[in-house]
GUZA-667073 format. One record per atom (N, C-alpha, C, CB): residue in three letters; x, y, z; atom name; residue number from 0. Coordinates in Angstrom, 3 decimals. Glycine has a CB too. Example, Ala and Ser with C-alpha at 12.3 -4.5 7.8 and 13.67 -1.06 7.14 Angstrom:
2
+--------+----------+----------+----------+-------+-----+
: residu :        u :        v :        w : atome : num :
+--------+----------+----------+----------+-------+-----+
:    ala :   13.190 :   -5.690 :    7.800 :     N :   0 :
:    ala :   12.300 :   -4.500 :    7.800 :    CA :   0 :
:    ala :   13.200 :   -3.300 :    7.800 :     C :   0 :
:    ala :   11.308 :   -4.473 :    9.046 :    CB :   0 :
:    ser :   12.850 :   -2.250 :    7.080 :     N :   1 :
:    ser :   13.670 :   -1.060 :    7.140 :    CA :   1 :
:    ser :   12.900 :    0.030 :    7.870 :     C :   1 :
:    ser :   14.084 :   -0.598 :    5.725 :    CB :   1 :
+--------+----------+----------+----------+-------+-----+
***
This chain:
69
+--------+----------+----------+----------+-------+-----+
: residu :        u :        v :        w : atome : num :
+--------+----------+----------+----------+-------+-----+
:    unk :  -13.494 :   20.331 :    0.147 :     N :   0 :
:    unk :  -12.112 :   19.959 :   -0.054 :    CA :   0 :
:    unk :  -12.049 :   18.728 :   -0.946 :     C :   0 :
:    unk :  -11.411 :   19.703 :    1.292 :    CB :   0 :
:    unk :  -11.424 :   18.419 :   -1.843 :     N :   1 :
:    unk :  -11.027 :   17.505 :   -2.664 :    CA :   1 :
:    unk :   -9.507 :   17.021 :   -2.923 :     C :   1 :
:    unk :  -11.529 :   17.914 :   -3.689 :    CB :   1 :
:    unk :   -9.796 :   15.716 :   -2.980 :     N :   2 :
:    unk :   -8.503 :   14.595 :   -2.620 :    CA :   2 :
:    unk :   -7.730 :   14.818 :   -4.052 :     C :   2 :
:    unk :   -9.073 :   12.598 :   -2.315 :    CB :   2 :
:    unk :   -6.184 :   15.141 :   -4.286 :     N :   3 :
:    unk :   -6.270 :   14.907 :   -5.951 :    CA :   3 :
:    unk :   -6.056 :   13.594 :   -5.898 :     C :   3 :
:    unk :   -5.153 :   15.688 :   -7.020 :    CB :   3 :
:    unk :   -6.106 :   12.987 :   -7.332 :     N :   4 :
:    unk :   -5.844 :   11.778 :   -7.302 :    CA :   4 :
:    unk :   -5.319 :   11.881 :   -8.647 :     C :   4 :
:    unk :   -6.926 :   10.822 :   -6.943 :    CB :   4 :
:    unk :   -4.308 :   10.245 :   -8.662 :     N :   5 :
:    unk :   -3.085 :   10.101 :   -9.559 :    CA :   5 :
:    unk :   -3.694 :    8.736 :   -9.929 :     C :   5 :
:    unk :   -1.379 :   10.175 :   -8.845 :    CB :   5 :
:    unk :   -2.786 :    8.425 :  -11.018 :     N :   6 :
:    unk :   -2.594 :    6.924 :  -11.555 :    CA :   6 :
:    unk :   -1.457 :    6.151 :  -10.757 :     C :   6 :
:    unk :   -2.160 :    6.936 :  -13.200 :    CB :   6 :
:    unk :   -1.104 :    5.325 :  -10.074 :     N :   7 :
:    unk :    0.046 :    4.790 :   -9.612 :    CA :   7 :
:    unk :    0.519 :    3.777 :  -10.652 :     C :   7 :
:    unk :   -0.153 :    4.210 :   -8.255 :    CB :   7 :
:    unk :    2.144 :    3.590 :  -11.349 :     N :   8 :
:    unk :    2.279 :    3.137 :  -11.988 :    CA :   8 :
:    unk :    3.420 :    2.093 :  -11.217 :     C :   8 :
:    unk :    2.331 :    3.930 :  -12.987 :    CB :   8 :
:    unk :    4.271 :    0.812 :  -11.834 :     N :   9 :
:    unk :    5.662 :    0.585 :  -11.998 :    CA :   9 :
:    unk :    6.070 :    0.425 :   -9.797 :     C :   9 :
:    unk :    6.537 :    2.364 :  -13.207 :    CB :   9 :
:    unk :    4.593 :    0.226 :   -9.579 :     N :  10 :
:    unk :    4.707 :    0.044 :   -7.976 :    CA :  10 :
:    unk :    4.912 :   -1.430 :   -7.924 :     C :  10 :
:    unk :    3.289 :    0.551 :   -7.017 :    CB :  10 :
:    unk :    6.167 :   -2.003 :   -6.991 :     N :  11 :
:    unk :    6.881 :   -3.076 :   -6.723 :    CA :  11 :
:    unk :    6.681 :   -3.126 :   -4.876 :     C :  11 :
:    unk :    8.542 :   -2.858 :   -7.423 :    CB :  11 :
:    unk :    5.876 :   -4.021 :   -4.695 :     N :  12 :
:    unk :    5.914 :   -4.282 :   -3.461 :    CA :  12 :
:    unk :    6.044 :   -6.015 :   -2.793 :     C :  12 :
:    unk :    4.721 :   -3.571 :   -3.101 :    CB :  12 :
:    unk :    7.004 :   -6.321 :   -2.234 :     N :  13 :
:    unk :    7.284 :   -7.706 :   -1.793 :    CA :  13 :
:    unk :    8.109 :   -8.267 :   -3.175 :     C :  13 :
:    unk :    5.737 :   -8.626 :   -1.370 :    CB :  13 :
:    unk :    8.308 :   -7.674 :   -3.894 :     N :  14 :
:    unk :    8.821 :   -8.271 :   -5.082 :    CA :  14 :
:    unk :    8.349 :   -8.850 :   -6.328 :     C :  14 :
:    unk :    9.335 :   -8.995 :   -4.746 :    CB :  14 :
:    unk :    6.567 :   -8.158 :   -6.296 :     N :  15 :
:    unk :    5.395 :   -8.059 :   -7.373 :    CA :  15 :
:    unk :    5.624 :   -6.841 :   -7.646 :     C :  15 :
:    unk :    3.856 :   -8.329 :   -6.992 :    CB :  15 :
:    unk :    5.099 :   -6.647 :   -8.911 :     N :  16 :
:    unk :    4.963 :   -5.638 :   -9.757 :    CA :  16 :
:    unk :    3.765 :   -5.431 :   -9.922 :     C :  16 :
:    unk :    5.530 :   -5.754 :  -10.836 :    CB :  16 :
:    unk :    2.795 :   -4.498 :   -9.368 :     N :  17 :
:    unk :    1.714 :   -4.372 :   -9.537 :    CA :  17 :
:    unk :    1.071 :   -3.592 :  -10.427 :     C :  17 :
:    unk :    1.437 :   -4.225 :   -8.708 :    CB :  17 :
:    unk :   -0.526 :   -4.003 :  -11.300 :     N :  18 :
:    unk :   -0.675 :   -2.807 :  -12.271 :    CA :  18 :
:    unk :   -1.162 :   -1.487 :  -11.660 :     C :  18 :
:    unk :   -1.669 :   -3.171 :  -13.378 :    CB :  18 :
:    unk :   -0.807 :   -0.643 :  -12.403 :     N :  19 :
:    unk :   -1.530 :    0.730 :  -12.259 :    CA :  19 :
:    unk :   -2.644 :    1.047 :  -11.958 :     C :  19 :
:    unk :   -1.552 :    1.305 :  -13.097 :    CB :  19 :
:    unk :   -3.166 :    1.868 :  -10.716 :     N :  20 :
:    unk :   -4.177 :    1.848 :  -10.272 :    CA :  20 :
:    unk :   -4.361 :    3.280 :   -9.807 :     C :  20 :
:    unk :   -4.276 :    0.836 :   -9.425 :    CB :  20 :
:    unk :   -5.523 :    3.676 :   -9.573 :     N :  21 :
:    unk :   -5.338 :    5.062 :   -9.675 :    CA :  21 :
:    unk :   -5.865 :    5.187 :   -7.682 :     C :  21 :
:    unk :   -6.565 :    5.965 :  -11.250 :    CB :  21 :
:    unk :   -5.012 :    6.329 :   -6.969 :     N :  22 :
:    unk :   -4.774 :    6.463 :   -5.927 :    CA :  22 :
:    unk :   -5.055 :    7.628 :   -5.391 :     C :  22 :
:    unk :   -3.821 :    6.153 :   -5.808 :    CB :  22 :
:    unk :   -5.391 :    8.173 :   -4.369 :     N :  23 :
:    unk :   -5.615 :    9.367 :   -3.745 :    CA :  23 :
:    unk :   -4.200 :    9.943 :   -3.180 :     C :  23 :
:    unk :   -6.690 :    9.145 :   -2.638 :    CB :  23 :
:    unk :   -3.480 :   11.083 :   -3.271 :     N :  24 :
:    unk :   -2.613 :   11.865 :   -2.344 :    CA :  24 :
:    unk :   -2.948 :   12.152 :   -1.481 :     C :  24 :
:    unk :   -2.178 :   12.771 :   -2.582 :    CB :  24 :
:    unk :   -2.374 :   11.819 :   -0.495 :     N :  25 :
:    unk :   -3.090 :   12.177 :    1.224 :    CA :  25 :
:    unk :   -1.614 :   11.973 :    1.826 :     C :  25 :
:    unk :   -4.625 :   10.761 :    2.098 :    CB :  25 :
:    unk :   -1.791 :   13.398 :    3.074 :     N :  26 :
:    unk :   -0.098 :   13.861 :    3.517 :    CA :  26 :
:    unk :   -0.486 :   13.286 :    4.834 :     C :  26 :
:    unk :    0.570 :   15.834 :    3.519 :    CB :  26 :
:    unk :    0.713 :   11.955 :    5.137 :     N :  27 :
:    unk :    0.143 :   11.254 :    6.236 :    CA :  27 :
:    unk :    1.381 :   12.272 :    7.331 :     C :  27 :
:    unk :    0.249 :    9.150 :    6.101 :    CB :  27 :
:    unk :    1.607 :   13.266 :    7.180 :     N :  28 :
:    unk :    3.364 :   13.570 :    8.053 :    CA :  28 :
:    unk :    2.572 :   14.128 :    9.694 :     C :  28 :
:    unk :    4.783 :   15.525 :    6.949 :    CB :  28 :
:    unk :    1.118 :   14.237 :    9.324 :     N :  29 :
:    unk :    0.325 :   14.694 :   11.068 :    CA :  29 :
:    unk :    0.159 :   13.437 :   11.268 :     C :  29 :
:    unk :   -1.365 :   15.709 :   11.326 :    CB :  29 :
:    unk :    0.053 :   12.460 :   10.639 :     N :  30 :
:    unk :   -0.305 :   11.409 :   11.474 :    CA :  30 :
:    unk :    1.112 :   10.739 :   11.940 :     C :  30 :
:    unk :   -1.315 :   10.389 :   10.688 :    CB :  30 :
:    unk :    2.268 :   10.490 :   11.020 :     N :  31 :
:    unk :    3.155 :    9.976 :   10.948 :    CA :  31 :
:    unk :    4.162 :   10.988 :   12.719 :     C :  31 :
:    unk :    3.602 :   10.094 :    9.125 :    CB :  31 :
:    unk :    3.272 :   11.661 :   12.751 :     N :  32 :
:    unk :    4.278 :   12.714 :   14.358 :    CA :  32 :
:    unk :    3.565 :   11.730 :   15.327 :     C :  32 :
:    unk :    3.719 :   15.081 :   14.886 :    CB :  32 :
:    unk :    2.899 :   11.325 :   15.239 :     N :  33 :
:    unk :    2.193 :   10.819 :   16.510 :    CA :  33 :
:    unk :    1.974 :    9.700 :   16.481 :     C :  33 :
:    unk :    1.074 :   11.312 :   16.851 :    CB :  33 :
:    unk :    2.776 :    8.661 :   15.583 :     N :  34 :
:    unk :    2.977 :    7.437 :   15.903 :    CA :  34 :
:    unk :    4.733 :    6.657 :   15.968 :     C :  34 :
:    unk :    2.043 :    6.845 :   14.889 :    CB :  34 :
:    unk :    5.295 :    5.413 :   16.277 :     N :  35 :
:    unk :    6.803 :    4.957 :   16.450 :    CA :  35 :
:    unk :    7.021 :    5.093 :   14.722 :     C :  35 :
:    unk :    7.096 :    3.084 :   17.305 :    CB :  35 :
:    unk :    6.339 :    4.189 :   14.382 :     N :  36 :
:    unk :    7.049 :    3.891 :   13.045 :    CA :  36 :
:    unk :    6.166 :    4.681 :   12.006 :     C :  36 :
:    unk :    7.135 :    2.177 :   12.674 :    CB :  36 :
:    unk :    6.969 :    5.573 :   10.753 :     N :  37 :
:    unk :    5.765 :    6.478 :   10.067 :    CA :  37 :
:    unk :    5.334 :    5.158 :    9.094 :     C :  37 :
:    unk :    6.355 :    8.216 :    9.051 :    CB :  37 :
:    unk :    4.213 :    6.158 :    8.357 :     N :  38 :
:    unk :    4.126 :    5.279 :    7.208 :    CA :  38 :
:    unk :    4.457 :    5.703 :    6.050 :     C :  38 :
:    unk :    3.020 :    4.830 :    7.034 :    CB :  38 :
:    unk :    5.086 :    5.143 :    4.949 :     N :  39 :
:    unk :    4.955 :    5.548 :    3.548 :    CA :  39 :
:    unk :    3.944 :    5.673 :    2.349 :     C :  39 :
:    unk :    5.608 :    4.975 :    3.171 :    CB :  39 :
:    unk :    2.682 :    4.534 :    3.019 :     N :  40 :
:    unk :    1.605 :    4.419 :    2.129 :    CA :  40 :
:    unk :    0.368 :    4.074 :    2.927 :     C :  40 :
:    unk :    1.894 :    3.399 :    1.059 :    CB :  40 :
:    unk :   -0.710 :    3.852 :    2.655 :     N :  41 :
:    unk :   -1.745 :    3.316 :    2.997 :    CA :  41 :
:    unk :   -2.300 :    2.349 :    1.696 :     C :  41 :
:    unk :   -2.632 :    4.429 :    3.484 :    CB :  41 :
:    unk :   -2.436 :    1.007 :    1.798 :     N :  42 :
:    unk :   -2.697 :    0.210 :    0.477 :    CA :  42 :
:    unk :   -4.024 :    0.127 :    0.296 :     C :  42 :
:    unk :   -2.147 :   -1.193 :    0.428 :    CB :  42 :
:    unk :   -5.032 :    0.452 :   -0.692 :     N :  43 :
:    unk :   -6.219 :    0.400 :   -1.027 :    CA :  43 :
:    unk :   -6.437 :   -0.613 :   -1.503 :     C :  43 :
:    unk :   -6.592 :    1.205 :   -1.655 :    CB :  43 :
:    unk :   -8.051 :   -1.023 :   -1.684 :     N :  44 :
:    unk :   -8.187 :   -2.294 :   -2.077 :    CA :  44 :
:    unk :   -8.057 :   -2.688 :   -3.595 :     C :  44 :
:    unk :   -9.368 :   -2.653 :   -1.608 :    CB :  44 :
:    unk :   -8.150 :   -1.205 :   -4.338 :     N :  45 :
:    unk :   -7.915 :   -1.532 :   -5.448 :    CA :  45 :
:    unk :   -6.249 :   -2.213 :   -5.575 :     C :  45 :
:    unk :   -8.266 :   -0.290 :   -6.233 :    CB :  45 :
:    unk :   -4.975 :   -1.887 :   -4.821 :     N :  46 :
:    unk :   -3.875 :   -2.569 :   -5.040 :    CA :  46 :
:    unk :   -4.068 :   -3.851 :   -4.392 :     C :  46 :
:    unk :   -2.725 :   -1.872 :   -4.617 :    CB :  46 :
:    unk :   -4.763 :   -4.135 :   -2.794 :     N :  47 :
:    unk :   -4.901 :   -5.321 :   -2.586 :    CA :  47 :
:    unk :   -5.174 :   -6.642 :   -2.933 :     C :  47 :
:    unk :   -5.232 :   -5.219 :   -2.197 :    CB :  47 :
:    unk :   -6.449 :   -6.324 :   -3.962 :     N :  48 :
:    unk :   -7.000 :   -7.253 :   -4.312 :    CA :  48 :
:    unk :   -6.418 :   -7.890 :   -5.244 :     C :  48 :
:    unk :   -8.003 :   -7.019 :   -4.526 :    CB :  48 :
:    unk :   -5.148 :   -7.060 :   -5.836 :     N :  49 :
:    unk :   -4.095 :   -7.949 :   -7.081 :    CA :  49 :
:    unk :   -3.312 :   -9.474 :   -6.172 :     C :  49 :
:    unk :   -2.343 :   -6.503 :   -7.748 :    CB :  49 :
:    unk :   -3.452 :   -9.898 :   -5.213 :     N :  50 :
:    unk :   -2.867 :   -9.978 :   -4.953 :    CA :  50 :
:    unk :   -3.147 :  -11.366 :   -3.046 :     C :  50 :
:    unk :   -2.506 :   -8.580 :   -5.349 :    CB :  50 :
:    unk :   -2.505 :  -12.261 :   -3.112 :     N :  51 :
:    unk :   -2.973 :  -12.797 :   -1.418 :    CA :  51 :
:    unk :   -1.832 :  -12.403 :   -0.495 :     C :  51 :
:    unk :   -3.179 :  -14.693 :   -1.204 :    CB :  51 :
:    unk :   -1.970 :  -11.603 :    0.360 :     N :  52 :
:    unk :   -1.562 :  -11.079 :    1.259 :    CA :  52 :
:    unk :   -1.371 :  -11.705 :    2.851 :     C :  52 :
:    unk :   -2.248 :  -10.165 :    1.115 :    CB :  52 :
:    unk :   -0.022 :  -12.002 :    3.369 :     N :  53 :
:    unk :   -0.200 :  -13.142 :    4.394 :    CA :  53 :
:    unk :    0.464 :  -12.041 :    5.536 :     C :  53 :
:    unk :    0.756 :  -14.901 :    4.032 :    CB :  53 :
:    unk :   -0.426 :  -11.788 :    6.643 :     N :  54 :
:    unk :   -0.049 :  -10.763 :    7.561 :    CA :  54 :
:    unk :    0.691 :  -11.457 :    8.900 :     C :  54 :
:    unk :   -1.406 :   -9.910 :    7.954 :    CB :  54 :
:    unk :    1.330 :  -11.972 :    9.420 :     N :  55 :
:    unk :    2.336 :  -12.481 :   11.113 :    CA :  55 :
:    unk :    2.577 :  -11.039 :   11.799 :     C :  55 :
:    unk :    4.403 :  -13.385 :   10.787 :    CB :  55 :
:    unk :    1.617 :  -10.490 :   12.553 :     N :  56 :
:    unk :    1.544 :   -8.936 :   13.634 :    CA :  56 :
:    unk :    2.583 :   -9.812 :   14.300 :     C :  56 :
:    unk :   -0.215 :   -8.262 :   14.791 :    CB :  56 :
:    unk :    2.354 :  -10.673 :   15.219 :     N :  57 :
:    unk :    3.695 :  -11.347 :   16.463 :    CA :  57 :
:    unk :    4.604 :  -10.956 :   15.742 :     C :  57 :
:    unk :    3.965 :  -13.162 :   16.896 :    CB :  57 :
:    unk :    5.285 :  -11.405 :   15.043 :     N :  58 :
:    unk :    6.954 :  -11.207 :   14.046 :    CA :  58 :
:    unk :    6.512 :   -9.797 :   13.210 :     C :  58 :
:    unk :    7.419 :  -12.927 :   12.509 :    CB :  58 :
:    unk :    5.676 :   -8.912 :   13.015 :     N :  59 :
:    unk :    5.889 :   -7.981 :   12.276 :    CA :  59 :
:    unk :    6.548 :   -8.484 :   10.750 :     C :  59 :
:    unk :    6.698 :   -7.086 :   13.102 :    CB :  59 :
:    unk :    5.713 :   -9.674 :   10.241 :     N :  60 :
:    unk :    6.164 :  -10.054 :    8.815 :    CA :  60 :
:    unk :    4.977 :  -10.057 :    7.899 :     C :  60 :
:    unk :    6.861 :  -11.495 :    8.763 :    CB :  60 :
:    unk :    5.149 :   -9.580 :    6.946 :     N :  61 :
:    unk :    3.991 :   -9.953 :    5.524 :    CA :  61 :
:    unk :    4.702 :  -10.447 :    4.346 :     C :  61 :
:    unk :    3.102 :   -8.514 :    4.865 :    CB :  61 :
:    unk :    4.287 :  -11.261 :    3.086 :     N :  62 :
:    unk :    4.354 :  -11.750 :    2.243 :    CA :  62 :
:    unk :    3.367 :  -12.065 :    1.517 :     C :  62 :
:    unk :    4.874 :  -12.369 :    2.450 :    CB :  62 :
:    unk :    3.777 :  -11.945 :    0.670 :     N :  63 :
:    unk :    2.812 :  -12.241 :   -0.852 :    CA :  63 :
:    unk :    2.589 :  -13.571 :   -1.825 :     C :  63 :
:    unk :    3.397 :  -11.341 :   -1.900 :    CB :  63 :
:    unk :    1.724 :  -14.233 :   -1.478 :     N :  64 :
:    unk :    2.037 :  -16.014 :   -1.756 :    CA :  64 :
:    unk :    1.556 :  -15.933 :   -3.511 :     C :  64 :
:    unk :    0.639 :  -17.467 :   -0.481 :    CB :  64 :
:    unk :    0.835 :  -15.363 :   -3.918 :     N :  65 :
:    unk :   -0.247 :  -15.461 :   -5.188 :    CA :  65 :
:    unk :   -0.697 :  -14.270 :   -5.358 :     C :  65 :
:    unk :   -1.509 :  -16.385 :   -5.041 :    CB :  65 :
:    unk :   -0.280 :  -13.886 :   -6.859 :     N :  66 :
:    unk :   -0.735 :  -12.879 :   -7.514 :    CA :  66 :
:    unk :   -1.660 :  -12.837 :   -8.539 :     C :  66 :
:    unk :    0.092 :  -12.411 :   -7.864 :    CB :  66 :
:    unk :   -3.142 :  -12.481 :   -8.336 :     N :  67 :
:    unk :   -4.404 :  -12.444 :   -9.215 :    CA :  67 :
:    unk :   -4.361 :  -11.693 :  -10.920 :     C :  67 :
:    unk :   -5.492 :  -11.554 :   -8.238 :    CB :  67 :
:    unk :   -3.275 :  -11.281 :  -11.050 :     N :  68 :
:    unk :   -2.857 :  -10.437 :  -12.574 :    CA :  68 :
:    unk :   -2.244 :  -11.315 :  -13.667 :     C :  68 :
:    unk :   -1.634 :   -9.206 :  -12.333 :    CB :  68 :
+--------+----------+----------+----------+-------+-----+
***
């Protein structure tokens, strides 16, 4: 079985604009039945690493202090 994979372009997350990076399609909607909140994405490290990422689990908050691009 093989993953297709895309280029992701013009992706805006926290209010960065991140560059294009190329991504796997993967249908999260079996996983998304069997959890509260679905997901829309899973972030790879190739988008991570653009980027410092500040995670608060207690408050359910993230933000983006510094962008490496």
């Amino acid at each position: 079985m093989q993953t297709p994979m895309f280029v992701m372009t013009g992706a805006v997350m926290g209010g960065h604009v991140f560059p294009p990076s190329r991504v796997a399609a993967v249908d999260l909607g079996h996983v998304n039945k069997t959890i509260e909140k679905p997901m829309d994405m899973i972030i790879g490290y190739s988008t991570y690493r653009h980027a410092r990422w500040w995670f608060d689990f207690p408050r359910q908050r993230w933000a983006i202090t510094l962008r490496h691009f």
